[in-house]
Backbone as a chain_set.jsonl record, in Angstrom:
{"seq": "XXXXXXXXXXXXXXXXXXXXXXXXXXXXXXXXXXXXXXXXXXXXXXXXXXXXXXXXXXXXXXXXXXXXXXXXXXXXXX", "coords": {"N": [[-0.81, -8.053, -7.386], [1.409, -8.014, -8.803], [0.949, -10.731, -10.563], [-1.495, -10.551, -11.149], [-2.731, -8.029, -13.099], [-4.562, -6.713, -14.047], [-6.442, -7.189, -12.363], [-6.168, -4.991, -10.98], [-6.636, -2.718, -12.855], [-4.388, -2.429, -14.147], [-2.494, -1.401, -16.704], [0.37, -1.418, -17.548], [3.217, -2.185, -16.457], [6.247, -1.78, -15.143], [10.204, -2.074, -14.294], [11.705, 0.161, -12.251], [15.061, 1.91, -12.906], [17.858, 0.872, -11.251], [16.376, -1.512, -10.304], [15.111, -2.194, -8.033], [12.121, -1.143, -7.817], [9.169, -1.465, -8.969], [7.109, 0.711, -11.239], [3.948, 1.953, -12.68], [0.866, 1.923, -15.234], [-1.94, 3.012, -14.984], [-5.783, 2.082, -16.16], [-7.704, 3.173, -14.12], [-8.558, 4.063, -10.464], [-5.686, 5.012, -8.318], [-2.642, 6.822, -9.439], [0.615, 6.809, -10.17], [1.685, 8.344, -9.039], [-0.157, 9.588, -7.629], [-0.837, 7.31, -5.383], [2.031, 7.41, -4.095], [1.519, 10.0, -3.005], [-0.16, 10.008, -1.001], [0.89, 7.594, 0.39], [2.47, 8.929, 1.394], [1.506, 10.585, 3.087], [0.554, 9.61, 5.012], [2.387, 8.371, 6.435], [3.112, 8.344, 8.846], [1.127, 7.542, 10.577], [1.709, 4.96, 9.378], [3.984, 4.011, 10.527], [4.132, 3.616, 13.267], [2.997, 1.241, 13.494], [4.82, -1.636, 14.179], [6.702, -4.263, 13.097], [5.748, -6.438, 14.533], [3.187, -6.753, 17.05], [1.385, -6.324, 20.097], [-1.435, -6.189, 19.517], [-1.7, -6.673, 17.227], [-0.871, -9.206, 16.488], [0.364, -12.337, 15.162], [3.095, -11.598, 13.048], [2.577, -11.585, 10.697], [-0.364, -10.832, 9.71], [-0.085, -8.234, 9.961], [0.187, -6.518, 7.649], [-2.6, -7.445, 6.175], [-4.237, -5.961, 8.37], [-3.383, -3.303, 8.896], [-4.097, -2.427, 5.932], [-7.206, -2.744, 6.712], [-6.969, -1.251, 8.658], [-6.317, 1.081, 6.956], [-8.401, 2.253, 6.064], [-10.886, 4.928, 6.07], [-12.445, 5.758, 7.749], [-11.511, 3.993, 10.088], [-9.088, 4.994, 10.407], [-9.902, 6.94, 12.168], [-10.205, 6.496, 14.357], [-7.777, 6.362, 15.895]], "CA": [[-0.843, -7.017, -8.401], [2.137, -8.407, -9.853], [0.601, -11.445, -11.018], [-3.121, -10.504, -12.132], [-2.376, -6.499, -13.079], [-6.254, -6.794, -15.013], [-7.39, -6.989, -11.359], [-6.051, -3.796, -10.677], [-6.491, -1.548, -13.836], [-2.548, -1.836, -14.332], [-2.671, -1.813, -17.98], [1.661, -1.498, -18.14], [4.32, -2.463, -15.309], [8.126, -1.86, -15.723], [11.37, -2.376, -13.629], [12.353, 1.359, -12.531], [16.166, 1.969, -12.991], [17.874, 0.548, -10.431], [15.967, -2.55, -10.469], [14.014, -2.829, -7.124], [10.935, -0.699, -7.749], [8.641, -1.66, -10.395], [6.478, 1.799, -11.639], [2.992, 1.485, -13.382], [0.011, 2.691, -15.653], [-3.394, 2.308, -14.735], [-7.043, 3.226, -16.367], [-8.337, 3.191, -13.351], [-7.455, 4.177, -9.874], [-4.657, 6.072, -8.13], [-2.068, 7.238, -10.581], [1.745, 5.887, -9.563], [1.936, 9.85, -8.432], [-1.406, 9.506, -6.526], [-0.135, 6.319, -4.188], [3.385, 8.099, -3.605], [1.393, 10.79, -2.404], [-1.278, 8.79, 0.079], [1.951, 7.427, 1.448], [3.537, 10.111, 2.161], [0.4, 11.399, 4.077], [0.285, 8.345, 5.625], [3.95, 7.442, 6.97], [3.579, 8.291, 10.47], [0.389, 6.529, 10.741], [1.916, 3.664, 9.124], [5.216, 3.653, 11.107], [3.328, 3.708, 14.508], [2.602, -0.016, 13.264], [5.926, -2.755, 14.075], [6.228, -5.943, 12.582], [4.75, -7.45, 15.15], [2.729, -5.588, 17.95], [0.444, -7.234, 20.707], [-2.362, -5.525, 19.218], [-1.607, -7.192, 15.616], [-0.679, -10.749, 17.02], [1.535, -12.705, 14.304], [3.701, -10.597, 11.916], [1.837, -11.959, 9.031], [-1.233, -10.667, 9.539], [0.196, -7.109, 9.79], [0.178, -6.181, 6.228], [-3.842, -7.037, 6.148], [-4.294, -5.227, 9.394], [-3.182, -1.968, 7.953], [-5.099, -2.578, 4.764], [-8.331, -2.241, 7.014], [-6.905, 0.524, 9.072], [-6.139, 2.32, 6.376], [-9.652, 3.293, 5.209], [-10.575, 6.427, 6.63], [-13.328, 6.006, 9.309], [-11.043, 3.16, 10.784], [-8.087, 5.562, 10.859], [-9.786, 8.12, 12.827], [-10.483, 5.848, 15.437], [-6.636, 6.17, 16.127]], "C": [[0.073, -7.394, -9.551], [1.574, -9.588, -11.127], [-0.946, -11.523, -11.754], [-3.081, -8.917, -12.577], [-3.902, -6.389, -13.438], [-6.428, -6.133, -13.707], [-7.484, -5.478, -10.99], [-6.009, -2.719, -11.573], [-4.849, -0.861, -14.078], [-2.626, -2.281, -15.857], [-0.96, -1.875, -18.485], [2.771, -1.472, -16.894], [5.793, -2.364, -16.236], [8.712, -1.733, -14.408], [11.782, -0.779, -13.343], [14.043, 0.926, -12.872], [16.611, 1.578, -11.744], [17.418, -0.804, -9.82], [15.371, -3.244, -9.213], [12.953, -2.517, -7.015], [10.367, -0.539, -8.783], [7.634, -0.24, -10.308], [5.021, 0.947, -12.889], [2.04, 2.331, -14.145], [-0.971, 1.961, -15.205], [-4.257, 3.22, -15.573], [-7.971, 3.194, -15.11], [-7.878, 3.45, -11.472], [-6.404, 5.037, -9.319], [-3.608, 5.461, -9.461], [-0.918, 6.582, -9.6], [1.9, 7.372, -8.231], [1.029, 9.907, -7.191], [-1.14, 8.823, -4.994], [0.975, 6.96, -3.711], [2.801, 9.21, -2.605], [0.192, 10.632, -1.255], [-0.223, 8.518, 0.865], [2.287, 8.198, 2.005], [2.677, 10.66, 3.234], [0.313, 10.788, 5.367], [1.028, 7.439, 6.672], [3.533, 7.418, 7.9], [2.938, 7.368, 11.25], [0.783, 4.927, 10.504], [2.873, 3.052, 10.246], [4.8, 3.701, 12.505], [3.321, 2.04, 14.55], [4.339, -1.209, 13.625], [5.687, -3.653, 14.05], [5.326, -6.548, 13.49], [4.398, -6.911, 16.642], [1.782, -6.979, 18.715], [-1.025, -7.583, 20.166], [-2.539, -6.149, 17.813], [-1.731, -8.466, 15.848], [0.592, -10.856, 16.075], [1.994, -11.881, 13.14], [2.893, -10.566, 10.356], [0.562, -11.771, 8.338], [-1.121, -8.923, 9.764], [-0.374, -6.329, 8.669], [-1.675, -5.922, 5.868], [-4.224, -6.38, 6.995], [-4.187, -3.9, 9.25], [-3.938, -2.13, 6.618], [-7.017, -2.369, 5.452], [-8.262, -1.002, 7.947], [-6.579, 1.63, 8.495], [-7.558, 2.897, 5.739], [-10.116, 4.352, 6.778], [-10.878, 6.596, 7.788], [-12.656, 4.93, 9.894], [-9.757, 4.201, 11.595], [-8.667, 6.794, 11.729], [-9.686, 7.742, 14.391], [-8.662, 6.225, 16.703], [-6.044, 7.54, 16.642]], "O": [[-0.15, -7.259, -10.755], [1.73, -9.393, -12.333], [-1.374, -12.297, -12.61], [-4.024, -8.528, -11.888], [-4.398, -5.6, -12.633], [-6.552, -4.912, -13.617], [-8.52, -4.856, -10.757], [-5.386, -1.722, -11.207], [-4.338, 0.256, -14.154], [-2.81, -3.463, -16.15], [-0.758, -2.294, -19.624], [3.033, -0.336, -16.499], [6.192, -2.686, -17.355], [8.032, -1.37, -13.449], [12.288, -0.3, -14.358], [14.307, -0.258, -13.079], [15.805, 1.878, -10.863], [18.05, -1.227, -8.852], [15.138, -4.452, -9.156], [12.29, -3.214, -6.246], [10.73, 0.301, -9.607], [7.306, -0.025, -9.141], [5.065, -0.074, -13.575], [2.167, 3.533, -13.908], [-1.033, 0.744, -15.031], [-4.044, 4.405, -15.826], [-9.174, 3.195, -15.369], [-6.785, 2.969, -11.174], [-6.212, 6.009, -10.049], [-3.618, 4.424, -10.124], [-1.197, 5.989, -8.558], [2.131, 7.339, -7.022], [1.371, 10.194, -6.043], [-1.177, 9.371, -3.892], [0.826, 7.115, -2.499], [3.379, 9.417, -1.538], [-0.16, 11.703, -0.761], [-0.179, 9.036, 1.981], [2.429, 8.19, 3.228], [3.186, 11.171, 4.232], [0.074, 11.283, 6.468], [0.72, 6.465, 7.36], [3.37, 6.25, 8.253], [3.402, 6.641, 12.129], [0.375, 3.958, 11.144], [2.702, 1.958, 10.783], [5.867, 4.029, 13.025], [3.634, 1.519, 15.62], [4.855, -1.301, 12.511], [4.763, -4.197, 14.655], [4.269, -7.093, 13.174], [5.341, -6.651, 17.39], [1.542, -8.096, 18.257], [-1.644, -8.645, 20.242], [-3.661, -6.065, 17.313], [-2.756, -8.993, 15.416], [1.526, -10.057, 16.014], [1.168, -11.523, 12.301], [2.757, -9.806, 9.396], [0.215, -12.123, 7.21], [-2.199, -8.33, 9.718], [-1.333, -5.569, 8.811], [-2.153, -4.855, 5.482], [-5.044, -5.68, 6.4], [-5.203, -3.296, 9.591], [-4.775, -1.243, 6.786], [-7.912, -1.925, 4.732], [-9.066, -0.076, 8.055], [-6.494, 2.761, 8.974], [-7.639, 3.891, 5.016], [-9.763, 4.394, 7.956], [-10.274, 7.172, 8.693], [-13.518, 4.575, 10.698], [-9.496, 4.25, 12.797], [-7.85, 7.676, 11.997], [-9.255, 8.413, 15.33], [-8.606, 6.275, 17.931], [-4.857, 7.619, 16.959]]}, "num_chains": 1, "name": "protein.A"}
């Protein structure tokens, strides 16, 4: 996202205050407000997940692993 923003309808990235969480505009898309609030819906489901689970295999494939359990009819399964 950082590196192609186009791909993602990020038409303006900045550094919040503080300087570890970059904030964004999009035309397209959840809003920065939108994602904050998906997460939040989302934590417990997410945090159920640890780096590295039997069920996941290697830590590194985590990250995509949740990216397909997060669409909807995957997560009900759960």
């Amino acid at each position: 996202m950082y590196d192609h923003p186009e791909r993602f309808s990020i038409t303006r990235s900045w550094l919040r205050p503080g300087g570890n969480v970059y904030d964004y505009e999009c035309n397209a898309g959840m809003t920065p407000q939108q994602a904050r609030q998906a997460l939040s819906e989302n934590m417990l489901f997410l945090r159920s997940f640890a780096s590295s689970t039997p069920q996941l295999g290697d830590f590194r494939f985590r990250d995509h692993a949740l990216l397909l359990y997060s669409r909807q009819d995957a997560a009900r399964r759960f």
